[in-house]
N, C-alpha and C positions, 0 to 999 in steps of 0.2 A: 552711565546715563548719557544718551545723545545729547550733543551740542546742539542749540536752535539755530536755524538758518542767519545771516543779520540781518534787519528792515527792509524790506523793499520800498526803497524810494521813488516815489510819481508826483508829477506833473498835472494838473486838470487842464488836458483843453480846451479850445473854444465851442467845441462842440457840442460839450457837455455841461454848458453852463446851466445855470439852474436847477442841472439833474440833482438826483437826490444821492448823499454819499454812497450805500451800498449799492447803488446801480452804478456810480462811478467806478465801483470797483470793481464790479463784475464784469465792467466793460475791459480792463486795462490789467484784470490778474488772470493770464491760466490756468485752469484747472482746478479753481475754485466756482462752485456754485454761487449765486445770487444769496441764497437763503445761508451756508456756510460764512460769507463775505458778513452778512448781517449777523450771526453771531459773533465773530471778530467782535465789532463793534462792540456790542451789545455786554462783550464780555473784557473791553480795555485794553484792545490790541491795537488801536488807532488811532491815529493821529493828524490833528487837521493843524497846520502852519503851527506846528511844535506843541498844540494844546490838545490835550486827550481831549477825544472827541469819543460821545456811548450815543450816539444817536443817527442811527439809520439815517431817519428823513431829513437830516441835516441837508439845504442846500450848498453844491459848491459852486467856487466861481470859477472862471480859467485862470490858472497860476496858481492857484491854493497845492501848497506841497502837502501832500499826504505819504505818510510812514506806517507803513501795515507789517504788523510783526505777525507772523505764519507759523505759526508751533508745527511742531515733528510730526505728522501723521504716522499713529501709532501700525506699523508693517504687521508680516506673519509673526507669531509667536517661535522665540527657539526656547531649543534646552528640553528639562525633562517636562517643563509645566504643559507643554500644548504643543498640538501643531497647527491651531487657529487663530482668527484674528479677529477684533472690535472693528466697528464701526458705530463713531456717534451717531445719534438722533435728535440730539437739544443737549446744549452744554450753554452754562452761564457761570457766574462767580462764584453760586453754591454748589451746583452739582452738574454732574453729568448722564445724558441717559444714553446708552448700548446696545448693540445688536452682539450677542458675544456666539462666534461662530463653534460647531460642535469640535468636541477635542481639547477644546482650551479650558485650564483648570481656575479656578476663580481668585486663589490665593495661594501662595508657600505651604507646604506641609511637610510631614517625615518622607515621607513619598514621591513627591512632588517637590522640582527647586524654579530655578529660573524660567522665565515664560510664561505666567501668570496675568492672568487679566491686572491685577492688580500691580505686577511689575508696569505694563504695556501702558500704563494710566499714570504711572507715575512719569516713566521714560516723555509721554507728551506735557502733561500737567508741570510738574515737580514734584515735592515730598506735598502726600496725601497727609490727613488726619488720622487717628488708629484709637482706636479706645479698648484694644485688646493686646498691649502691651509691645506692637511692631509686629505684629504676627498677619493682620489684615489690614493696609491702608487703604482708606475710600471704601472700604464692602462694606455695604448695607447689608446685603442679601447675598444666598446663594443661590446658582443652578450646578447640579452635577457637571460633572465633565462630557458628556456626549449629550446633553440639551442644550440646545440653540435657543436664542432670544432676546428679548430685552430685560435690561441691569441697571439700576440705581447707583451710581458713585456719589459719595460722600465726598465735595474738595474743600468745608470746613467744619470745623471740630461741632460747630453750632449746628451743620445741615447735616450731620452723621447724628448724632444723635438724635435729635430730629426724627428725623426719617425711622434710624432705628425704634425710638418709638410709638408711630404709627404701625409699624409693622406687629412690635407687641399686642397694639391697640386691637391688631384686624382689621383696620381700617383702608389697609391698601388694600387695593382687587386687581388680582392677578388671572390672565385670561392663558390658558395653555391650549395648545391643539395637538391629538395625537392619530395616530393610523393604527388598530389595533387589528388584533384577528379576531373573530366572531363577528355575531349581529348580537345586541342587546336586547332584550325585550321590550323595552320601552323608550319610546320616542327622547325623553330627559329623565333624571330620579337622581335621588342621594343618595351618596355611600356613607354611613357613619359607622362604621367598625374602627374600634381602637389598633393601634399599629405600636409594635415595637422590635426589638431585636430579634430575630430569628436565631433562637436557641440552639439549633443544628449548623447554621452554618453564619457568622457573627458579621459577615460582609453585607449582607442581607437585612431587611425589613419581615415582617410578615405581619398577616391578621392575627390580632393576640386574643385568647379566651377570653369570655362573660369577665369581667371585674379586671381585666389586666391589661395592660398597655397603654397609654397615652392617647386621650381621644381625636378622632379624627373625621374631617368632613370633606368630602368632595361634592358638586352637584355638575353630572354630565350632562350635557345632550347631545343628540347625532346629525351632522351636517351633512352625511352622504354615505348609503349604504351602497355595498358593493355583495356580491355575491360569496359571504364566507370575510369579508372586511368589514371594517366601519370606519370612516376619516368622523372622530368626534373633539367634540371643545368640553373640556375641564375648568371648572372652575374651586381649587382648591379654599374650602375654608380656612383651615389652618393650613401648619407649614411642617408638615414633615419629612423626615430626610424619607426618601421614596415615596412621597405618599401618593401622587396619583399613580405611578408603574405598580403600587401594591395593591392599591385600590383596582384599579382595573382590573388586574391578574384575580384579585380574589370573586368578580363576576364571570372569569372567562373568557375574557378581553385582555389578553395580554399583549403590549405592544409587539407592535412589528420591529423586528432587530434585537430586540432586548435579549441582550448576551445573559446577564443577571437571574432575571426573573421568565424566563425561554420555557423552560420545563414548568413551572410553576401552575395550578388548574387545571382545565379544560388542553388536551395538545390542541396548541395553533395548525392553521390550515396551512401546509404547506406551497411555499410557490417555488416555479422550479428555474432551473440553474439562470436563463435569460434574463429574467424578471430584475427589474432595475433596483436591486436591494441596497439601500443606504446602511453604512459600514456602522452605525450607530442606534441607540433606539431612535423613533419616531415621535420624539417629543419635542415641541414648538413653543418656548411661551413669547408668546404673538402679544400681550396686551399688558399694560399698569396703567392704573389710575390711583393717585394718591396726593395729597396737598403738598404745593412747593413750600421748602422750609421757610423760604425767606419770605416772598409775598403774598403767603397762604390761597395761591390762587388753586384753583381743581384742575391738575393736569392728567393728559392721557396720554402715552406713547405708545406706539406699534411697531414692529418688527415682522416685516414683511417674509411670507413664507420660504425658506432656503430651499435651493434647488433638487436638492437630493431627494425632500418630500413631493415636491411637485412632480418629479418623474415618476415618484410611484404614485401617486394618486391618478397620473396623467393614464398608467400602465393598465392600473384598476378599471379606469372607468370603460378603457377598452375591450380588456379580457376578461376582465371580471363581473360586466356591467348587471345591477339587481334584477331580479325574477320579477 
């Protein structure tokens, strides 16, 4: 685990008198944002004339020594777990929220060693919380390895469980966005077909017969059709491993890239060799909203669309644009 930087030591000068702390700091630290600087704070990395100080609008004076302790910005992922990397969105003393880039695998497995989101969280944080024996520190939740987006980290035993049970609850809402091939029939609609192992090939999901399988709910609709595409938003009821790449696959909307589920329904419309093809399926989850553990407030985070999807959507609306 990386060593943390030591304190940076400052001075308030005269300039900045009155100001308010995290503006003092955005003034005097590079390469930290305003809104960054105030997390700090917020989360007891600060210090005003020796005394923890958790409060942004704190006024300073000139002379007031402040001590900002700067944690590790978690880098690229190595090793066998990823070749991507997080970026916060909101972090405080119970949790963390993520953009976790595609490639990166979420936790340890047989398959899978170092370079895990959940390594990358520890290496900035310290030792996470695990309530599955050291096998997942901090995971709330999963996304496979080639979906991008935003992730719940757990950084106390109270805000992991927590969170884990909301998500039993269904009470989080999770907002995904994908690029598929086809056009759907209709503007929005549900998929409730049950999903289970695919008896042929065991790496796999699929739609499971009348009475079989684990039930399952998505509700789509379409944010831009394309001639032979659809760029649509998911919003999964439950949580199953593939469920909306099996879901969509099972109307003929199989995502764009999906190595997996490629052959699967309806053949995808081919694009040819130019065409800005991201190296991974085209799945975004862009949105949560779920209550904070600690001061049960209704929070929402977003994860702003990754550039691999944007050049193809940019590609679509060009060559592809709807009849």
């Amino acid at each position: 685990m990386p060593e943390s930087p030591p304190p940076l030591s400052l001075v308030v000068p005269a300039e900045l008198d009155g100001a308010r702390l995290d503006r003092a700091l955005a003034v005097q630290v590079d390469g930290w944002s305003r809104s960054q600087l105030k997390r700090l704070v917020l989360t007891g990395c600060v210090r005003l004339d020796g005394e923890l100080c958790e409060r942004p609008g704190t006024a300073v004076k000139p002379g007031n020594e402040l001590e900002v302790h700067l944690p590790v910005r978690p880098g690229p992922a190595e090793g066998a777990g990823g070749t991507g990397d997080v970026v916060a969105l909101y972090e405080d003393r119970d949790i963390v929220v993520i953009d976790k880039s595609a490639g990166l695998v979420v936790h340890r497995n047989e398959r899978h060693g170092a370079g895990t989101v959940a390594d990358l969280m520890q290496a900035r944080y310290g030792p996470l919380p695990d309530l599955y024996g050291g096998t997942r520190p901090g995971i709330v939740h999963r996304l496979d390895r080639e979906t991008s987006g935003v992730m719940i980290i757990g950084r106390t035993e109270e805000a992991l469980a927590n969170l884990q049970e909301q998500f039993r609850k269904r009470s989080v809402e999770k907002t995904y966005v994908a690029i598929c091939h086809g056009e759907p029939r209709f503007e929005s609609d549900w998929v409730k077909t049950p999903i289970h192992t695919d008896p042929q090939r065991p790496e796999r999901m699929a739609v499971a017969p009348e009475g079989e399988g684990r039930q399952s709910a998505t509700f789509y609709s379409v944010l831009e059709r394309f001639r032979g595409f659809t760029h649509m938003e998911c919003r999964p009821k439950t949580g199953r491993t593939h469920q909306i790449r099996v879901h969509m696959t099972s109307l003929g909307l199989p995502l764009v890239a999906d190595k997996t589920y490629r052959h699967a329904g309806t053949l995808p419309v081919p694009l040819p060799e130019d065409a800005p093809m991201p190296n991974r399926q085209c799945l975004h989850a862009r949105r949560i909203s779920f209550t904070h553990p600690g001061s049960g407030e209704a929070m929402t985070c977003e994860a702003p669309l990754p550039q691999d999807m944007v050049r193809l959507l940019s590609y679509l609306a060009a060559e592809y644009p709807a009849q």
